[in-house]
N, C-alpha and C positions, 0 to 999 in steps of 0.2 A: 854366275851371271853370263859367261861369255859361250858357258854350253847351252843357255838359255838361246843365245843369239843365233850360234848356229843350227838349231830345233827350227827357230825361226825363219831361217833363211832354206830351210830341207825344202825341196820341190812341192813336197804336200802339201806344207802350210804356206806355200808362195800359191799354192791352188786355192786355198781356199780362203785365205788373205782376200782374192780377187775376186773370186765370188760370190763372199761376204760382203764387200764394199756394191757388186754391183747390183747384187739384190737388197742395199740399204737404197740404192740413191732411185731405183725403180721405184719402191713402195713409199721412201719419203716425196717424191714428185707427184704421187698418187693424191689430189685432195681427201682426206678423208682416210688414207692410212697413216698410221706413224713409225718411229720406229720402234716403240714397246711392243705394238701388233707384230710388227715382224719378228721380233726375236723372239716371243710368244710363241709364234707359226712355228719357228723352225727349231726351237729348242729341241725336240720330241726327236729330230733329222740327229742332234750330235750326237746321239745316242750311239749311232751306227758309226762314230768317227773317235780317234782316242780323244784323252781327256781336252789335253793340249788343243789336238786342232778346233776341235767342237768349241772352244773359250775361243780362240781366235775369232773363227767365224761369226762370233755371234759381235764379238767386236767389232768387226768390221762393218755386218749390218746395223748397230748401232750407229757407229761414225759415215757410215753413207746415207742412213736413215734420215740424219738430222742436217745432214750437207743438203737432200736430194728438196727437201722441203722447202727452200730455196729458187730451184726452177720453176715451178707454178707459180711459185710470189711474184719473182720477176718476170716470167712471159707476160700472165693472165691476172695477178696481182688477187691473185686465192694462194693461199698459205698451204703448200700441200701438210707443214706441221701446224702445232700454234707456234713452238719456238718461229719459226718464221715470218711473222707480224713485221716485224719490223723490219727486215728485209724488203717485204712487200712495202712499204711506204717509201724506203731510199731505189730500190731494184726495180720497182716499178717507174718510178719519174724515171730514173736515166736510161730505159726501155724504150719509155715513149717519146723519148729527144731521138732515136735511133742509135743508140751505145748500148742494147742487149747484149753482144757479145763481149763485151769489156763489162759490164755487170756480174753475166754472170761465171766472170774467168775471176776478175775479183772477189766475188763468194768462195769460188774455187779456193784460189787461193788464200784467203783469208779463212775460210774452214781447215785444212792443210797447215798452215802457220798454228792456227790457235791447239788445233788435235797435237801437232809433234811437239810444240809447247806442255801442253798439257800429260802426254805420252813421257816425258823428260822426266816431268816433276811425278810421275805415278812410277817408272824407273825408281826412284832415288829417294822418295819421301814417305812410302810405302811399307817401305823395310823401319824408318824412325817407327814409323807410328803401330807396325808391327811389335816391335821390340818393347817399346812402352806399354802394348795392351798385356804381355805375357807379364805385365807385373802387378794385371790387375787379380783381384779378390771379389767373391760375390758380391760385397760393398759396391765396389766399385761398379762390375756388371751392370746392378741392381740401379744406378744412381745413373750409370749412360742410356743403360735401355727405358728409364723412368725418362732423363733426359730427349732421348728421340720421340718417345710416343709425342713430349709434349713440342714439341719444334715443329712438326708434322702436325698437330692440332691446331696451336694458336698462332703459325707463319701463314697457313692456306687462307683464301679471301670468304671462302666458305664461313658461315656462321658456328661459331664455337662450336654449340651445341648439336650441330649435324655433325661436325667434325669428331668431339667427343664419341656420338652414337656409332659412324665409323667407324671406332678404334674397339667399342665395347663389342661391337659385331666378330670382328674381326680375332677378337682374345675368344669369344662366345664358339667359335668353329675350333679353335686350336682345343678345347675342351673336351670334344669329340676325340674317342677311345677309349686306350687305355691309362689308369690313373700312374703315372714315373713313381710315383711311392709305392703305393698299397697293389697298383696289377688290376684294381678294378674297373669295369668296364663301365665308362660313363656315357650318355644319350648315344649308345649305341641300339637299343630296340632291340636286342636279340638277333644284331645284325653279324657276321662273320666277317663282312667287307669293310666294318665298321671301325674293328677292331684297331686298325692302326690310322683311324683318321681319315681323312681325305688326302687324296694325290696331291701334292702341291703344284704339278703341273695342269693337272686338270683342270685345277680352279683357276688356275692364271691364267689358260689358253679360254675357259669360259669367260672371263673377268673383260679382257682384252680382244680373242677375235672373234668368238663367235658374235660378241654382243655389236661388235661393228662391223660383223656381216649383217645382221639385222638390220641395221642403219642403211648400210648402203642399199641392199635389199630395197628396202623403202623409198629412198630417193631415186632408184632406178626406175620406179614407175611414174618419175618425172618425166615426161617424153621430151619438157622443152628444150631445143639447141644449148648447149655449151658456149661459151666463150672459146674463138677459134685462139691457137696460138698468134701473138703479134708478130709484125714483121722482123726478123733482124737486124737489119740494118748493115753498114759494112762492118769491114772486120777491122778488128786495133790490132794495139803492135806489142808483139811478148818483152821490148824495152819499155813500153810505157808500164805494164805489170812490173816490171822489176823496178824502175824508178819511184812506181807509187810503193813498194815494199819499203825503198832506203829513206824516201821522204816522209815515209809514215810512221817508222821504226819504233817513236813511243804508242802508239795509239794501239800495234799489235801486242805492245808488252803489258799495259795498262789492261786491257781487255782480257787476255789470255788469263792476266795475275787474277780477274776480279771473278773468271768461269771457275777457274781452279778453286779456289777459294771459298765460293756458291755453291759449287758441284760438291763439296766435302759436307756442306748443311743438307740431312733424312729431307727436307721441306722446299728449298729452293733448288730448283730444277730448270732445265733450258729455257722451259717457257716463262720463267722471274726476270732470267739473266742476261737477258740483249736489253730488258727495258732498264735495267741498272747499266749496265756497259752506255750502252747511250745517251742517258742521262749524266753520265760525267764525262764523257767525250765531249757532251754540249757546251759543261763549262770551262773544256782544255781551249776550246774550237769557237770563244762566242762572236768570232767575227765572220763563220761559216754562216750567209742565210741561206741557206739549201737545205738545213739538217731537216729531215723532215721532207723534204720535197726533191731529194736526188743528189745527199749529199753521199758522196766517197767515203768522208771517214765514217759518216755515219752506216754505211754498211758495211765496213771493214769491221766495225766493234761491234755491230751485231753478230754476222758471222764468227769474228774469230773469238768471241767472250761462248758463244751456244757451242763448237766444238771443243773448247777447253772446259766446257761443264761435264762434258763426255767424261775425260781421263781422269777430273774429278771427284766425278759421283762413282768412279768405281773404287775411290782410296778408302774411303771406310768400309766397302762393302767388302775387300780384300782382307786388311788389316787388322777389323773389328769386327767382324761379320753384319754390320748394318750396311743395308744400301744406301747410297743418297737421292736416288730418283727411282720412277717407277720401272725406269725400262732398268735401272741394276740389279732393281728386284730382282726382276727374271730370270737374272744370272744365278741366284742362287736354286731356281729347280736346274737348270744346266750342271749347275756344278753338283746337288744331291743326286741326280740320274747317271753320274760318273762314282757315286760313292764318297764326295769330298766334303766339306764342312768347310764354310770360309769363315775364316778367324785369324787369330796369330801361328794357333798350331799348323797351319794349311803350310806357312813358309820354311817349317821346321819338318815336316813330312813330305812336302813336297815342294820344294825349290828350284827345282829344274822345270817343271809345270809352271810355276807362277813367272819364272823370267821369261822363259819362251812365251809366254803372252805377254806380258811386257816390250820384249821386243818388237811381238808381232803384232800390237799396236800398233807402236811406232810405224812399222812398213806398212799397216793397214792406212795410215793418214797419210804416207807418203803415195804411195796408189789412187787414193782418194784423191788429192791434190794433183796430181797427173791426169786422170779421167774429167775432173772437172776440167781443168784449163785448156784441154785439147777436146775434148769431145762431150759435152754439157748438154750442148745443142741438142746430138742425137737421142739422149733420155726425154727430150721436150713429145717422143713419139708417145710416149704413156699417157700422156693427157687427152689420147682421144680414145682408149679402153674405154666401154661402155660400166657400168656400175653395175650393173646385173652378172653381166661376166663376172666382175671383181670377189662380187659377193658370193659367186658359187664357186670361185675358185679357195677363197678363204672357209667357207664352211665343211667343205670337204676335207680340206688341208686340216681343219680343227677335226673334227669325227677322226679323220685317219691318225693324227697324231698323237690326240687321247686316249685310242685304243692300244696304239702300238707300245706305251710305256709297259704295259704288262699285259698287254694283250686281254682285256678285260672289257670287258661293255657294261660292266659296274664306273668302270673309269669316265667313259660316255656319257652314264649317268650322270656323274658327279658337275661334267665338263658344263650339259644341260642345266643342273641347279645352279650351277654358280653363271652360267648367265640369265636366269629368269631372275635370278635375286639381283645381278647388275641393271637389269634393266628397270625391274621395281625400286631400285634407289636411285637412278638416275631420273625416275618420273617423281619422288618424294626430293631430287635436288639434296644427295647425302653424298659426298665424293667417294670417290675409290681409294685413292690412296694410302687414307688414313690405315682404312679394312686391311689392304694387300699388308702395309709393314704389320701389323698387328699379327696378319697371318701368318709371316714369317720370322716376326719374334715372339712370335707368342711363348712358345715351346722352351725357348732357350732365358726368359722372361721370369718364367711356372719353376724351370730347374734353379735357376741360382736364387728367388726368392726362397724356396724351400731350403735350398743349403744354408742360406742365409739365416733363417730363422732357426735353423736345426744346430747348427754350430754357434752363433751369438749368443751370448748367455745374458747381456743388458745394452741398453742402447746408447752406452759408452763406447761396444766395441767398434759400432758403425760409425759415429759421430768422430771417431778418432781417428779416422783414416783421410786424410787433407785431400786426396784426388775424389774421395766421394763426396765431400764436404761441396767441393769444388763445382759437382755437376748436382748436388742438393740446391745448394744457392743458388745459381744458375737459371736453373728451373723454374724457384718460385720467384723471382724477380723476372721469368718472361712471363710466367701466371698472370701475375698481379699486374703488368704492362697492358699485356691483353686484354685484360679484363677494363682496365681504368680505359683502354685506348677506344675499343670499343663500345664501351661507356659512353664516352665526350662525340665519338661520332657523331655527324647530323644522320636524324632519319632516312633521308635522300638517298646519301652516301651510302647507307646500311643498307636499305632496301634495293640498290644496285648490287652489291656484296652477293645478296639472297638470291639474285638473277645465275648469278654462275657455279657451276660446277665444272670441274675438271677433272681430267683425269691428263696424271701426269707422262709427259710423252719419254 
């Protein structure tokens, strides 16, 4: 642990600790980038960095990503992420009273609070859940990754049955190659490039930026004016920051507890978890009438619940090899372009890698929380980048970074179909999400099912093992919720549902 720390604190990674965080809080201010898109972008860059700092980095563009989304809410009261919604409702009113810079020192700081919160318990709670998976058995496998596909299907607001198609897509690409049993070559065409599948970075970086350089692209041929930044106003005082910390001291721990907590569920993601965090603030708080129109704690629990979904969604992705949001997906082509496999085994091969990011978490939200509270203001300059810029500076970065995994313009290819197919399912309203985990448990899904049936001799031997039993049950009691829940819906209600897609940031 404590060589981890000082890995952490080496000059290299205190470099790119900081230019991780500042390239998160640039493209999270950016309307219309997120942080998934950024760690997308720059995965293909760790390549060239070891394993260690390249995880860092991408950490810290995570946690400034989803802090930076924050500045546009409160200047201009556009969400540079979705997690940011609700920031824009509280960040925006005490904006327009003239309290900008006390707004958004508070985001600062309460993204900073909930990230080392959350940084603490991925330190420490990481390793339990580590140690427990190493005693699981295909059963078990078999019954958590049954368990995620369906948490990820029936939590998203999307309609079952788009969500379902999602996931069947999603198993339907991991099929491509070669057969793990028999060596045989499946819907490969007589292709040689075929042979081991698709690049899992390629698809991701199609999935993610090329498809929202196309966006942007588009709307850059909006000519009409922007929304200029608002006034600032004067400046507050770094004791009233500290006073709002000690007088608010449950609201940051209730928040942080409820992102940590969110962020470990494949389905609930930042963009869930400020609208929970602030719904039970409301009924810590119901003498607050502001909530909603410029109240304090109500953007302290937004902020500090969406940074501790951060350190959250990456404790399964570490410990069990599932992610819990879309942008930790990501983390696992970073970690396959290092040669690593995140699971239990990751901590038993390599443990000085995994605490040095641990660590360098932790210092990546302490940075984070310094840059916001002193200098926030000056990121407000990104919001006047034009979108045509953005867009070609993103599509290039995708081309370049697809090729350079193996230097391949098969990769390219691939980079190409997986964004014509993202955009063909975001015009058919079919999420992404579902697809991306599918894509990257497919594989690990196919192998312990087949162990599973190859070594089981009757369906005693699964049914008897209580941690499977555990996540069998589980499952089909959220099946059958699901299914009753949206059932009893009104129409209304559903055909709103059908309105949205996402893609998780």
């Amino acid at each position: 642990m404590w060589q981890g720390l000082l890995a952490a604190l080496s000059p290299t990674n205190l470099f790119v600790e900081v230019m991780g965080v500042l390239i998160g809080i640039v493209f999270g201010a950016i309307p219309g980038l997120t942080a998934t898109l950024a760690i997308a972008l720059f995965v293909p860059v760790t390549f060239l960095m070891k394993a260690d700092s390249g995880m860092i980095m991408l950490g810290g563009i995570y946690a400034g990503g989803i802090f930076g989304g924050s500045i546009s809410a409160i200047l201009i009261n556009v969400p540079g992420t979705p997690a940011s919604i609700i920031t824009g409702w509280e960040g925006y009113a005490l904006a327009r009273e003239g309290k900008a810079p006390l707004a958004l020192s508070l985001a600062a700081l309460s993204s900073g609070v909930g990230g080392l919160l959350s940084g603490v318990a991925l330190l420490f709670l990481t390793p339990l859940l580590s140690s427990l998976a190493l005693t699981f058995g295909p059963p078990e496998y078999c019954a958590l990754l049954l368990f995620s596909f369906t948490i990820v299907t029936v939590m998203m607001d999307t309609p079952l049955l788009r969500n379902l198609l999602g996931c069947f897509i999603g198993l339907l690409l991991t099929t491509i190659g070669l057969d793990p049993v028999t060596g045989a070559a499946r819907f490969t065409f007589g292709s040689v490039d075929l042979m081991s599948g698709f690049n899992l970075v390629a698809v991701l970086v199609g999935f993610f930026c090329m498809t929202e350089a196309a966006f942007l692209a588009f709307e850059g041929l909006d000519r009409s004016a922007s929304d200029g930044v608002i006034e600032f106003g004067r400046g507050h005082s770094y004791r009233e920051l500290a006073r709002t910390l000690w007088t608010r001291a449950a609201t940051y721990l209730r928040s942080s507890t409820i992102g940590v907590l969110l962020g470990i569920l494949p389905a609930v993601g930042p963009v869930e978890t400020p609208f929970i965090a602030h719904t039970v603030e409301r009924k810590f708080n119901k003498k607050d009438e502001k909530f909603g129109k410029g109240s304090v704690t109500g953007l302290i629990a937004s902020e500090c619940s969406i940074s501790a979904n951060v350190g959250g969604s990456l404790m399964p992705l570490i410990s069990l090899g599932i992610p819990g949001s879309g942008a930790a997906a990501v983390f696992v082509a970073a970690l396959t372009l290092h040669g690593l496999q995140p699971g239990p085994l990751l901590f038993k091969s390599e443990p000085a890698l995994i605490y040095s990011f641990f660590w360098g978490f932790i210092a990546v939200n302490l940075f984070m929380l310094l840059f916001g509270v002193f200098a926030a203001r000056y990121f407000a300059v990104v919001l006047k980048l034009p979108k045509r810029v953005l867009a070609t500076f993103i599509a290039l970065f995708s081309i370049l970074g697809s090729y350079a995994i193996n230097n391949s313009m098969f990769d390219v290819g691939v980079m190409f179909g997986a964004t014509a197919l993202a955009l063909w399912l975001r015009a058919l309203r079919v999420p992404i999400l579902p697809i991306v985990l599918a894509v990257i448990l497919g594989p690990l899904f196919e192998q312990q099912t087949l162990v599973l049936f190859t070594t089981s001799n009757s369906i005693g031997d699964v049914l008897g093992r209580p941690i499977a039993d555990g996540f069998f049950a589980v499952t089909l009691v959220m099946l059958a919720g699901s299914v009753y829940r949206r059932r009893a819906a009104p129409r209304p209600e559903r055909s709103e549902r059908e309105s949205k897609c996402c893609i998780s940031t």
